[in-house]
N, C-alpha and C positions, 0 to 999 in steps of 0.2 A: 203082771210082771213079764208075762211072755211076751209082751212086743217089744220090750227092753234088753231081751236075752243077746239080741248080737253085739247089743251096746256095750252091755256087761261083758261077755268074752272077749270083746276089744280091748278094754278096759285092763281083764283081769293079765292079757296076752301082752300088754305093752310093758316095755321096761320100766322100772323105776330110778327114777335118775337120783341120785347121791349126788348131795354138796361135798362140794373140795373139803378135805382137811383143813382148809386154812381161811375157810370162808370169813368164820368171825375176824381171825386176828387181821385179814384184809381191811373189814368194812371197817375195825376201829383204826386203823391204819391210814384208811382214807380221811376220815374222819377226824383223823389228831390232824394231817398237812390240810383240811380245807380249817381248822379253825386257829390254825398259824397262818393262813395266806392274809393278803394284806386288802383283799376285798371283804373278804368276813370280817376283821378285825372292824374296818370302817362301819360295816354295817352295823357290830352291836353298839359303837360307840354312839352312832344313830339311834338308836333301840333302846339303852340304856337308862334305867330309870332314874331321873334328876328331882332337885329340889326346886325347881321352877318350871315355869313356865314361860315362854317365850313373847311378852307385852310388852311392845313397844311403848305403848302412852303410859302405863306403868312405868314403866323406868324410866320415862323422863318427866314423871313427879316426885316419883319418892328416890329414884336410883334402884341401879341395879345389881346381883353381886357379880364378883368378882367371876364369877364362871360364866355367868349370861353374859356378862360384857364380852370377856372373852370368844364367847360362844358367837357373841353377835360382828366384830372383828371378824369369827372365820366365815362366817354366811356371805360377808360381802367379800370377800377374799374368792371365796366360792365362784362369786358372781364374774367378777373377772378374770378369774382363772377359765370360765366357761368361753365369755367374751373372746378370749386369745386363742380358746382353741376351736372357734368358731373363724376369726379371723383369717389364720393361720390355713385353714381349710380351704376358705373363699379365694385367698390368697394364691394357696398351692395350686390352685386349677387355670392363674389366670399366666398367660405368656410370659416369662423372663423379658423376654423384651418388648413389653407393651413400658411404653412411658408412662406410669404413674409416679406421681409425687414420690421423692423418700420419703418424705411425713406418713405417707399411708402404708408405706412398707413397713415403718419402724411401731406402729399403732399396736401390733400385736403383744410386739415385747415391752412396749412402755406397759401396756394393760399384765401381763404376765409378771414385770416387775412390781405394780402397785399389789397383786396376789401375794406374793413373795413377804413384799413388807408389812401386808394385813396379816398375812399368819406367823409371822415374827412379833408381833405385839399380841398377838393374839397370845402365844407361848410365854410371853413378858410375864402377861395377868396372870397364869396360870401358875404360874412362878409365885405371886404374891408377894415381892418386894416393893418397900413402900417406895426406892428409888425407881422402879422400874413402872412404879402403879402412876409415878408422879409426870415419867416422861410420856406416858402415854399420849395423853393429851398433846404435847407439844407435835407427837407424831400423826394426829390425826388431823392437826393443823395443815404440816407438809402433806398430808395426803390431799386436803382440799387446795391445799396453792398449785401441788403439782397437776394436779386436773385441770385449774381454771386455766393453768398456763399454755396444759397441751388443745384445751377446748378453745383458747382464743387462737393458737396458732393455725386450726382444724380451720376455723371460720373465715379465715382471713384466705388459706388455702382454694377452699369449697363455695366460697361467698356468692359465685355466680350459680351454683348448683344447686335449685332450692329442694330436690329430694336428698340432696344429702345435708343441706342445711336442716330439715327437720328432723333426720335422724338424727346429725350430731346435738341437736342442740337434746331430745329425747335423753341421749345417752348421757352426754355431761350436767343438763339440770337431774336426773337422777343420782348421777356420782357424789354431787354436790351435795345433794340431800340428805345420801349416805354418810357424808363426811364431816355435815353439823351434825348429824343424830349422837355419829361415836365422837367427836369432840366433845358434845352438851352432856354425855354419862360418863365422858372420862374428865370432867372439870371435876375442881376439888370441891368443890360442893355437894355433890351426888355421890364423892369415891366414899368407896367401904374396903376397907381392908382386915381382912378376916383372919384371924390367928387361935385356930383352937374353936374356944366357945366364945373368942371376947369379937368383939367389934368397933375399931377405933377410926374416927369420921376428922 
């Protein structure tokens, strides 16, 4: 112990530091505004334990319920919500006055708007109205017209450009695909509309 003795009078010689009076009621203080902010909140809804699970080829056998559909509507909403703010980036870096196509200017916000009206149906389902459950479909129809329309106008633009022709055609046969999946779970053959405990097809 005596080759510890300066340790120990250093030790016993330094102050001891006292927490603030208000230590606690800070940390829970912090701790109420981080689990009201609107990044947390996303994150439990993320986290949250559900009654499914996320299978595609499931649910386009048997169908799927009302909250996976829903759920599946905001993934690809997701997707072009990311797309635009991607865009929109690539966008912002390049000249004001370089001549590109309006088409390719306006690309971000048609993709930002197809977001917009996938998590608006997305909100429909969640709702659970059987009017609302029945226009879905009609809406995932304009979502695939609206795509093939802006993907053939893309083509027609870009047609000599073959690295941007495999990109677009990459991005809109993907959209496309997306847009039979939620079409084929939101037809009335597959719908489930759930009330309670009952289940009426």
């Amino acid at each position: 112990m005596e080759k510890y003795k300066n340790l120990i009078q250093k030790i016993q010689k330094h102050k001891i530091i006292e927490p603030p009076d208000n230590l606690v009621a800070g940390v829970m203080e912090g701790i109420g505004k981080l689990e009201t902010g609107l990044f947390y909140r996303f994150y439990r809804f993320l986290l949250r334990p559900r009654k499914f699970t996320l299978d595609p080829v499931s649910a386009l056998r048997t169908g799927p319920s009302l909250e996976e559909k829903s759920l599946y509507f905001m993934l690809v909403a997701f997707a072009h919500l990311t797309l635009a703010v991607v865009l929109l980036m690539g966008l912002k870096s390049i000249d004001t006055r370089t001549l590109l196509p309006p088409l390719l200017w306006w690309q971000p916000w048609f993709s930002l708007f197809l977001a917009c009206w996938l998590v608006f149906w997305g909100f429909i389902l969640k709702k659970n109205t059987r009017a609302g459950v029945k226009a879905v479909r009609a809406a995932a129809l304009f979502y695939i017209e609206a795509v093939v329309i802006n993907g053939a106008l893309l083509f027609m633009e870009f047609s000599r450009t073959l690295l941007l022709v495999l990109y677009i055609a990459a991005m809109i046969g993907s959209a496309i695909a997306a847009g039979i999946f939620l079409a084929f779970i939101s037809s009335s053959d597959n719908m489930k509309i759930i009330r309670g405990a009952s289940v009426i097809t």
